[in-house]
C-alpha angles and dihedrals in degrees: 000000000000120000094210126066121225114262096175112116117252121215106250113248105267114237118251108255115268104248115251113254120205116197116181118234112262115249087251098052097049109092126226110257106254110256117245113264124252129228111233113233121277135207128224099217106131085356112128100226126231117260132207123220120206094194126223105259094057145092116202128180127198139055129294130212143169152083100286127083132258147228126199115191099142122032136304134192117184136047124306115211105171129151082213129078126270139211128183101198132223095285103036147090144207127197121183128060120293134222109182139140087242126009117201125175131200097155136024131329127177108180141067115272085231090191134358131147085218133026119185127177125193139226081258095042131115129194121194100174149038118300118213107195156152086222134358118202110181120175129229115267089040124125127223141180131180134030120325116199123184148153089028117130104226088207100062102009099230135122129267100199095289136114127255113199149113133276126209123160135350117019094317115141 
């Protein structure tokens, strides 16, 4: 038995920790996520538009649309609507009808141009169908087949100063 008493602080007795207590937010306080904004539309005035390459080591079959423009460097079978411009290179070849603001080939194209406000064909270019077209450049040293229409005005089906013919051969348009 000891005569003294202890006078040496003792660490206090540290408190048990409070549990954790999870409430789930209530159905008023929880706020609506924010929708996604949307871009305004644009127009393309002065706006350079997108293009799509369809590169030269591929195939592709189907049918393509839209408001971009395309580039064809490998091979394509199916239709091409596009409010773009399109250009088959030197290489490739498209095979199907086409719809596009300007057409140029420098490689192959099976199919009618259906509509297009310019057609040009290039030294390298070949044409197996008819062209339906405002203007039609075609170099010398192209090849076409097929009927090539241009200048007409569809409404009233008379001529604005341009040629209607066919094209068959060399660099004859």
């Amino acid at each position: 038995m000891a005569i003294w008493k202890d006078q040496s602080p003792r660490p206090a007795p540290t408190p048990a920790p409070e549990p954790q207590r999870f409430d789930p937010p209530r159905p008023e306080a929880v706020a609506a996520p924010a929708p996604a904004p949307v871009p305004a539309p644009r127009s393309d005035a002065g706006l350079a538009r997108k293009e799509s390459l369809i590169a030269s080591d591929l195939t592709i079959e189907g049918k393509i649309e839209g408001s971009g423009s395309v580039r064809i460097a490998g091979r394509f079978k199916g239709d091409v609507n596009v409010q773009g411009d399109l250009t088959i290179e030197s290489g490739a070849k498209l095979t199907g009808s086409v719809r596009a603001d300007k057409v140029t080939i420098a490689g192959e194209l099976e199919g009618n141009i259906e509509q297009s406000s310019r057609v040009e064909v290039q030294p390298s270019g070949a044409v197996v169908g008819d062209v339906k077209a405002g203007s039609v450049t075609v170099a010398a040293g192209a090849r076409m087949r097929g009927q090539v229409a241009f200048g007409w005005d569809e409404g009233t089906g008379g001529a604005k100063g341009s040629r209607n013919g066919s094209a068959e051969g060399g660099a004859g348009a």
